[in-house]
C-alpha positions in Angstrom: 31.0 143.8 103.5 34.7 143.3 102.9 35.6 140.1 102.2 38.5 137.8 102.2 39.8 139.0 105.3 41.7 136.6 107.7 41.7 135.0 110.9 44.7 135.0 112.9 45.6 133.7 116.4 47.2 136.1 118.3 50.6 134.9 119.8 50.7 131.8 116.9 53.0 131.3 114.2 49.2 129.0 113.0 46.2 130.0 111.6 42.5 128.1 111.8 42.0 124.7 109.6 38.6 123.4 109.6 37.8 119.8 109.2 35.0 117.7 108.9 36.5 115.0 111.0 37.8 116.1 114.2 39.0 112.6 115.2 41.6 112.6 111.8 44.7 115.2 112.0 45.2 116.0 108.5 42.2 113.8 107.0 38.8 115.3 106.1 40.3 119.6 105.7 37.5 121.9 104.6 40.1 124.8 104.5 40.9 128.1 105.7 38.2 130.0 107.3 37.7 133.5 105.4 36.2 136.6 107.4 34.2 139.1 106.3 34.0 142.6 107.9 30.8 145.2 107.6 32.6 148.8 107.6 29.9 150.1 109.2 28.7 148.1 111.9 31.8 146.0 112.7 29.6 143.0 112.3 31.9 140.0 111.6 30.8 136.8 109.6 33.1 133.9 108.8 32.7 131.7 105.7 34.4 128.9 103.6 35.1 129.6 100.2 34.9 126.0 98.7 31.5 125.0 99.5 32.0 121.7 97.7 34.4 120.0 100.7 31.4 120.3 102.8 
């Protein structure tokens, strides 16, 4: 797998911010989402790198 790709939304100056509150704006941020990529099968897995937010 290769790791520590991104996710980008197409036609957005923003990226993805995951929360554990969706009802806060800015309270209760996991982080980035980090994407990684199997060369050979194209399979696609996101993760968070800082478990400990969770």
């Amino acid at each position: 797998m290769k790791e520590n790709c991104a996710i980008k939304v197409e036609g957005a100056g923003y990226g993805i911010i995951m929360s554990s509150d969706e009802n806060k704006l800015f309270g209760g941020r996991i982080g980035k989402p980090k994407v990684a990529i199997c060369p050979k099968c194209g399979e696609v897995s996101i993760y968070v790198e800082d478990v400990q937010k969770l």
